[in-house]
C-alpha positions as CSV (number, residue, x, y, z in Angstrom):
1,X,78.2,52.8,142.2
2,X,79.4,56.6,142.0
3,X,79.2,57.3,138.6
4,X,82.4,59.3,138.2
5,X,84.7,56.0,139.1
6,X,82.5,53.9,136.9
7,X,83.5,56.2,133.9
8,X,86.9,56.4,135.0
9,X,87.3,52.8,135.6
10,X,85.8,52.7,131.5
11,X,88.5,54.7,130.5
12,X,91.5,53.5,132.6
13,X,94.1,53.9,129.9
14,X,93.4,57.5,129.2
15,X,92.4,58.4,132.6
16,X,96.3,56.9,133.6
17,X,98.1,58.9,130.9
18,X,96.3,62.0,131.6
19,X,97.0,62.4,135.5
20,X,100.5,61.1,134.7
21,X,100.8,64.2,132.2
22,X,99.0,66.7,134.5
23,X,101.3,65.6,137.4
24,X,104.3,65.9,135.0
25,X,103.2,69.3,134.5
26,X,102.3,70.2,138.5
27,X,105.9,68.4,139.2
28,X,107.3,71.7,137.2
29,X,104.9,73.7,139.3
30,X,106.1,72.2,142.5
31,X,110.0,72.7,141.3
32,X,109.5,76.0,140.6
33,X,108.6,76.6,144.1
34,X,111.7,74.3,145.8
35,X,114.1,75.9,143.1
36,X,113.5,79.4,144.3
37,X,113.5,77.7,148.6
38,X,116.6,76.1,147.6
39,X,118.3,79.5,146.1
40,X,116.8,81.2,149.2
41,X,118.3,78.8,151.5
42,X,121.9,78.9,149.5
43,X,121.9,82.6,149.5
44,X,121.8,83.4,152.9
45,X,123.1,79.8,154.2
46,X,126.3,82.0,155.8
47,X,124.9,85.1,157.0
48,X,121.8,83.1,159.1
49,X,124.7,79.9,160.6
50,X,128.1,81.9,161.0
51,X,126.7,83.4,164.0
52,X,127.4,87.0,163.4
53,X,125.5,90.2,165.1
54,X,127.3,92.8,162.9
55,X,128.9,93.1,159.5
56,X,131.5,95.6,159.0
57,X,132.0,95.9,155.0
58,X,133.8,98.3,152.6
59,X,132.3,101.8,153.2
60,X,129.3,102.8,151.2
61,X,128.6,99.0,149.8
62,X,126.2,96.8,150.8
63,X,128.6,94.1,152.2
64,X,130.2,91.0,150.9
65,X,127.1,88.8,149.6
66,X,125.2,91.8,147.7
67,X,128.5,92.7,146.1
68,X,132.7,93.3,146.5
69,X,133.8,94.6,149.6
70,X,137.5,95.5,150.4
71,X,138.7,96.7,153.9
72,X,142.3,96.3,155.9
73,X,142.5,92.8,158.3
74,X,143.7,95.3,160.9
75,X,139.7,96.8,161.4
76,X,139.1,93.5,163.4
77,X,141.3,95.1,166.2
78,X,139.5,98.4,165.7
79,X,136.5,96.4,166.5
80,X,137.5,94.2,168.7
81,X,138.1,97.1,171.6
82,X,134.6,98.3,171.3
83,X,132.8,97.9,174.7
84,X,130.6,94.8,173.9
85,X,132.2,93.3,171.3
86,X,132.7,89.4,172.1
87,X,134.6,88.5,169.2
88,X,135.8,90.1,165.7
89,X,136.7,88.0,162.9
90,X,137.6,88.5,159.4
91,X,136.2,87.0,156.6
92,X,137.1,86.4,153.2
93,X,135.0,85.0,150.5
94,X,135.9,84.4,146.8
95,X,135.2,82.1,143.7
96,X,137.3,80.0,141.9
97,X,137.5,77.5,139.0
98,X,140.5,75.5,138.5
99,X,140.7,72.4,135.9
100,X,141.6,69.1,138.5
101,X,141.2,65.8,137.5
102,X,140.1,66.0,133.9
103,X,137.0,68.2,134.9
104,X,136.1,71.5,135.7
105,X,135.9,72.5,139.7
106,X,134.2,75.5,140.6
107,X,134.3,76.6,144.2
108,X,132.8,79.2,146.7
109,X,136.5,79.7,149.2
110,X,135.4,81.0,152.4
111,X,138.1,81.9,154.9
112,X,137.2,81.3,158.3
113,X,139.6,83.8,161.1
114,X,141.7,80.7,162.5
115,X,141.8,80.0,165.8
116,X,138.7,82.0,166.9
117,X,136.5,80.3,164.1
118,X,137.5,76.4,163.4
119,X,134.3,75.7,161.4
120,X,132.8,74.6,164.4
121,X,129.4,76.1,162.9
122,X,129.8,73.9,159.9
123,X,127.5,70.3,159.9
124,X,130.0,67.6,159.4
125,X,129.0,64.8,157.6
126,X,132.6,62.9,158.4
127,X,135.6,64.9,159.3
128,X,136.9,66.9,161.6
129,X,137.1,70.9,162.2
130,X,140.3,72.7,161.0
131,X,142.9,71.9,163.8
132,X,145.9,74.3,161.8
133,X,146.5,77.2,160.2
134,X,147.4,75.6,156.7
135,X,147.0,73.3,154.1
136,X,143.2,72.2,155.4
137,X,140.0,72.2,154.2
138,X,136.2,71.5,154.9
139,X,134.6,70.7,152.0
140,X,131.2,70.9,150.9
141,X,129.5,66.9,149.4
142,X,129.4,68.2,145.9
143,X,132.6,69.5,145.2
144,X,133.4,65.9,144.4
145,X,136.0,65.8,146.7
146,X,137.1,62.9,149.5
147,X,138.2,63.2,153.4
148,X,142.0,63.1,152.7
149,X,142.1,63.9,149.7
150,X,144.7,66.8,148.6
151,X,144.1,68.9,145.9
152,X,146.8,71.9,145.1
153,X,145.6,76.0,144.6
154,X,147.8,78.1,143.5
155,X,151.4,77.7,145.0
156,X,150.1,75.4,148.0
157,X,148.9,71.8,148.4
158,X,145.6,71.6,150.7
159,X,144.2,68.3,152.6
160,X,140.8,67.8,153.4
161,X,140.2,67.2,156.7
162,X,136.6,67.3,156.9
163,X,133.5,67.0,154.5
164,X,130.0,68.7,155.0
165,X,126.4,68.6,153.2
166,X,124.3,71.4,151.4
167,X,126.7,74.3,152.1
168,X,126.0,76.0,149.1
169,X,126.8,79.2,148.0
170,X,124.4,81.6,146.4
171,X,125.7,81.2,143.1
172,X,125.4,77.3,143.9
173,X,128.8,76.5,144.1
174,X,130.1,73.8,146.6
175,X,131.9,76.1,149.2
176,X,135.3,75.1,150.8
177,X,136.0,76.3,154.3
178,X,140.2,77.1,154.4
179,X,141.6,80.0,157.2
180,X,141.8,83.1,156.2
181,X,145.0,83.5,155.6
182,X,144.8,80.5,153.1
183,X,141.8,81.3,151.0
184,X,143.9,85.0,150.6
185,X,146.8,83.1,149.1
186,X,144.9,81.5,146.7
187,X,143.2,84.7,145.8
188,X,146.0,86.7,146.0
189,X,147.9,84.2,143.7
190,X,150.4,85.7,141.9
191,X,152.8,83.5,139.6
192,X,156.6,84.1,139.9
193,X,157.4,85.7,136.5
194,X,154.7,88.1,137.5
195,X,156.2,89.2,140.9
196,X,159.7,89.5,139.8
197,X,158.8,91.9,136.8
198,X,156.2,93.8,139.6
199,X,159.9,93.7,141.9
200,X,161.4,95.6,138.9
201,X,158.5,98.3,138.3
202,X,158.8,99.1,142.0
203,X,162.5,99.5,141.1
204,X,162.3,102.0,138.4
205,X,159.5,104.2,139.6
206,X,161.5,104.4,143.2
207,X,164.8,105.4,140.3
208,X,162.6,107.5,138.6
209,X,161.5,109.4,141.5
210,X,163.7,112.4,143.4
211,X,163.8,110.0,146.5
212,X,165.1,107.4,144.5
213,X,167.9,109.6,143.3
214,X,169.1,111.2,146.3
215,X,168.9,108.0,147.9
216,X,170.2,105.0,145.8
217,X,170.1,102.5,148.0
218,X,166.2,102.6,148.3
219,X,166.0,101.3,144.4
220,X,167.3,97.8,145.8
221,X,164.8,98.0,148.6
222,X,161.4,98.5,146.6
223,X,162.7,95.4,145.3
224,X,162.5,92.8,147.6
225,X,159.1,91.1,148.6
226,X,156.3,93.3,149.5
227,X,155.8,91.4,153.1
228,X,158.9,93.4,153.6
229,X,158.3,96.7,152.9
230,X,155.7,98.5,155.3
231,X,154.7,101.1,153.0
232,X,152.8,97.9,151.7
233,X,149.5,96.6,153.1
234,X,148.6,93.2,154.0
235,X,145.7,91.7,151.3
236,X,142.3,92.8,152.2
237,X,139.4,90.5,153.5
238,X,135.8,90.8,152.5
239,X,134.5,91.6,156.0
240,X,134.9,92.0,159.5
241,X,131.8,89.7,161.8
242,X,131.1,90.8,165.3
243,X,129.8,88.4,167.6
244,X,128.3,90.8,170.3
245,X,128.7,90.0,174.2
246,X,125.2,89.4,176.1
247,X,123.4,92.5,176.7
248,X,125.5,94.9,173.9
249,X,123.7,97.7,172.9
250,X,124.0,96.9,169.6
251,X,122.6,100.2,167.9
252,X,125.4,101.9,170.0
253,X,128.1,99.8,168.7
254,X,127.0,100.8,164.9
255,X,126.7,103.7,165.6
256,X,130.3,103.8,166.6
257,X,131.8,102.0,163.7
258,X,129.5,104.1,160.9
259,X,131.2,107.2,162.9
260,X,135.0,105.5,161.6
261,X,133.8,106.8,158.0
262,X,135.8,104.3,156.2
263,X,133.8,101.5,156.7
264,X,130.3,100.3,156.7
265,X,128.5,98.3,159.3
266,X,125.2,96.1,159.0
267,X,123.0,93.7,161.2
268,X,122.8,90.3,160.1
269,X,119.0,91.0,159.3
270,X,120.1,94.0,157.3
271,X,123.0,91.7,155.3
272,X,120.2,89.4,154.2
273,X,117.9,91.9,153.2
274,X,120.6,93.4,151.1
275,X,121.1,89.8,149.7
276,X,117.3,88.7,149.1
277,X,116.7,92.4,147.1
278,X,119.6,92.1,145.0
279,X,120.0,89.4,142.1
280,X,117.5,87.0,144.1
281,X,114.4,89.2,144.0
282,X,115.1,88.9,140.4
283,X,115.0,84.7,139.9
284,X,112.2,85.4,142.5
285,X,110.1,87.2,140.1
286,X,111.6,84.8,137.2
287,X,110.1,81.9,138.9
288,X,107.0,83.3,139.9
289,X,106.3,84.6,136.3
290,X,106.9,80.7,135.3
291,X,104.8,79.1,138.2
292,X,101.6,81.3,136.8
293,X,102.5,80.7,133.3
294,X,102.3,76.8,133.8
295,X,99.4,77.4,136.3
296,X,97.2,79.0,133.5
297,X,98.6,75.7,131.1
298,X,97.7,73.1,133.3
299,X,94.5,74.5,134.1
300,X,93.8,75.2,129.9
301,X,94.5,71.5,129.4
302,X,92.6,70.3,132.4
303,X,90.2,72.3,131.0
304,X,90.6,70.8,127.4
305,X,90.8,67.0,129.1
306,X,87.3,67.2,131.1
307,X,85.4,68.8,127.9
308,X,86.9,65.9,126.0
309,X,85.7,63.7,128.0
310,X,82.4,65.4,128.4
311,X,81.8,65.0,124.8
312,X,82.8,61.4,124.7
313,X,79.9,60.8,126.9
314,X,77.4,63.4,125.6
315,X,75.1,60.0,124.4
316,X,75.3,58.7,128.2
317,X,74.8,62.1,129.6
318,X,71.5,62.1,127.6
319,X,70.3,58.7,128.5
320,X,70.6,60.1,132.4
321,X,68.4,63.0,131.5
322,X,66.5,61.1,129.6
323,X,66.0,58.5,132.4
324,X,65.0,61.4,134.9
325,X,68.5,62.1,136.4
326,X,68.9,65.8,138.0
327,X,71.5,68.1,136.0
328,X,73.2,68.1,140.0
329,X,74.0,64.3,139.0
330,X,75.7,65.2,136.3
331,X,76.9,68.4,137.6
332,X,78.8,66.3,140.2
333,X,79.8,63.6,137.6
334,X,81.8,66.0,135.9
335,X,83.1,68.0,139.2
336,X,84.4,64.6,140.9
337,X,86.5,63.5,137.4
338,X,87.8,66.6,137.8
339,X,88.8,66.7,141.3
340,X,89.7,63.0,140.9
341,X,92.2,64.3,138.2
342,X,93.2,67.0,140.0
343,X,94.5,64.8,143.0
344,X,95.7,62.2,141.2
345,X,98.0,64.6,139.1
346,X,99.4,66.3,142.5
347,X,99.9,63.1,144.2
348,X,101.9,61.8,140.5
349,X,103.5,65.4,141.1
350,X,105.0,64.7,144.5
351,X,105.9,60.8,144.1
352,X,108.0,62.4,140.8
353,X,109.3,65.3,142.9
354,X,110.5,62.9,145.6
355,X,112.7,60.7,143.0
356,X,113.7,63.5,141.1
357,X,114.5,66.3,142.9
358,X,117.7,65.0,144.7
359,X,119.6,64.9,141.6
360,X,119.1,68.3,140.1
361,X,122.3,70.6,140.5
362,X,120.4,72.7,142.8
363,X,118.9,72.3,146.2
364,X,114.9,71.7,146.1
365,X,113.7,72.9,149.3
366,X,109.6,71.7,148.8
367,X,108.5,73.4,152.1
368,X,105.2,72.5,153.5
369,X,103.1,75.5,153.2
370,X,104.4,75.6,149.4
371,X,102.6,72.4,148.5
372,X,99.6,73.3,151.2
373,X,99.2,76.6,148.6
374,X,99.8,74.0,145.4
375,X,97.1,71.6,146.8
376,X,94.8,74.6,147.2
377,X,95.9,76.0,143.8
378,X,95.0,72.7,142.0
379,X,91.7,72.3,143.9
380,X,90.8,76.1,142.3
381,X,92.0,74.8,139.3
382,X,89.8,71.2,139.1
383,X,86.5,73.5,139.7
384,X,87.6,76.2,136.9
385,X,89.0,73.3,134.1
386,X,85.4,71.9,135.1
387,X,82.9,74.7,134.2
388,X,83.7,73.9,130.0
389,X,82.7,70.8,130.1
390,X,79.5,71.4,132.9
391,X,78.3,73.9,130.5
392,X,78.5,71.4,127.7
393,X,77.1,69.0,129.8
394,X,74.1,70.9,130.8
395,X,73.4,72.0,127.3
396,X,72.8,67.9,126.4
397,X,69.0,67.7,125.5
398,X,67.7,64.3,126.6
399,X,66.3,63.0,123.2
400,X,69.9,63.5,122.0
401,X,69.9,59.7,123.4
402,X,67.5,58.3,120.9
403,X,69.7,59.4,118.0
């Protein structure tokens, strides 16, 4: 009988609680990994499915993900009458948190440029796409929110129409598709006491001002609503997306919009570049820092475990010796508990991971070249945690058994 399960099989109890406590340990391992997938996934969720070729942002920033962007609505007709351009279509992303239903519910708002884009890109879990201009919504599984249900931001009541699955944003927010035009009301939210004393600055600086005075009747018209009076812009959107026609020379057509010099413009590639170096190359080397931290623990206690249980058989180890038995035996006694250990705790790892997981407030991508690297890591780890107890092991002199 191999001698390794015959000594683990003697110590069942301890041998259960150990790879259930090494697993526990890989299992953190293994989530640090799928946390840092899942923020990966989140972050660039929109730029990689909206199906966009170019980003036009706010001049000199690096687009609406890696931070704020402001330009007019009217640059999507700029766009729009470049040779190549298929389609140009503004989008608007925002946060909000609103109190609804005795909790707290915090949103990513994304405005999607009604009719052109319907949400048609978005996976529906049950639903259907936006079919009007208002008052609908797709909304994302863990916003807590049900197909039909209507929930009211700002001045405007909103039904949801459709519901979809692990559209997250990178802040991990649920994110609600509306139009654009909708998701800029409710940022643009203003409350009425607020416009009608803005209605009455307008009026005194236009009284204040020589125009105003040689021209009374203006005073009454910087008062009425600001749809009204063209000196006014329309509210901004975040960007301007570019789907390019089949064959575009796409270098030309940046090269174009940079030559505008009030705006910005970026490949998709470039947009999630932008996006992955910003704050997430920071949790990135947050998580990494933690993955080699608990590496080093798990392979210290490992370590601690097998040189335990080394010395708990240091009168058997003698006996072999004494009997004739090679220090190779033992050797591999001592290298098979430990690889024995080592598998065991992955495989307690990934059963744990599996149940767990799901029900963390953030996705857990666990990708298959991540627990490929893990399974390798903890191999490196079983032969390392081993050499302690070997060299305690091989140190045994066989009359130790006669004591």
């Amino acid at each position: 009988m191999n001698l390794a399960i015959k000594d683990i099989r003697h110590n069942l109890g301890r041998f259960i609680f150990t790879s259930l406590g090494i697993g526990m340990l890989l299992m953190v391992v293994m989530g640090m990994s799928g946390i840092y997938r899942g923020i990966i996934e989140d972050a660039t969720l929109l730029i990689d499915d909206i199906g966009a070729n170019i980003w036009i942002v706010q001049y000199d920033t690096r687009g609406p993900f890696a931070e704020l962007s402001r330009i007019p609505q009217n640059i999507a007709y700029r766009a729009q009458i470049i040779p190549g351009v298929e389609t140009a279509r503004t989008f608007v992303q925002h946060t909000i948190q609103r109190q609804y239903m005795g909790r707290q519910l915090r949103m990513s708002v994304v405005g999607l440029d009604w009719p052109v884009d319907k949400g048609g890109w978005v996976p529906l879990v049950t639903g259907k796409r936006l079919t009007e201009n208002h008052y609908q919504m797709i909304a994302d599984k863990s916003l807590g929110l049900d197909l039909g249900e209507k929930i009211k931001l700002g001045k405007n009541t909103y039904t949801v129409v459709g519901i979809t699955s692990n559209m997250i944003s990178s802040s991990g927010d649920g994110i609600g598709f509306l139009t654009v035009q909708d998701a800029l009301n409710i940022q643009f939210d203003t409350s009425g006491e607020a416009i009608r004393l803005e209605r009455i600055s307008r009026g005194v600086r236009v009284s204040e001002s020589d125009l105003g005075l040689k021209q009374p009747a203006l005073i009454e018209y910087a008062q009425q609503e600001s749809s009204h009076l063209p000196a006014l812009s329309s509210p901004s959107v975040s960007a301007v997306i570019l789907k390019l026609a089949p064959g575009a020379n796409k270098k030309q057509i940046m090269r174009t919009i940079d030559g505008w010099g009030d705006v910005s413009a970026y490949t998709s590639n470039g947009e999630r570049e932008l996006l992955l170096k910003g704050s997430v190359e920071k949790v990135r080397k947050q998580i990494g820092l933690f993955r080699i931290l608990l590496t080093i623990i798990s392979a210290i206690i490992m370590a601690l475990i097998l040189y335990t249980l080394t010395l708990d058989k240091i009168h058997s180890i003698a006996l072999l010796k004494l009997i004739g038995a090679s220090n190779w035996m033992i050797l591999k006694l001592i290298l098979q508990e430990a690889f024995i250990l080592g598998i065991s705790g992955y495989a307690v790892a990934y059963f744990l991971g599996e149940k767990i997981f799901p029900h963390f407030p953030r996705r857990v991508i666990l990708s298959a070249d991540d627990l490929i690297q893990l399974g390798i890591i903890v191999l490196v780890i079983s032969v390392v945690s081993s050499l302690l107890g070997i060299v305690k092991a091989l140190q045994v002199k066989p009359n130790e058994a006669l004591n």
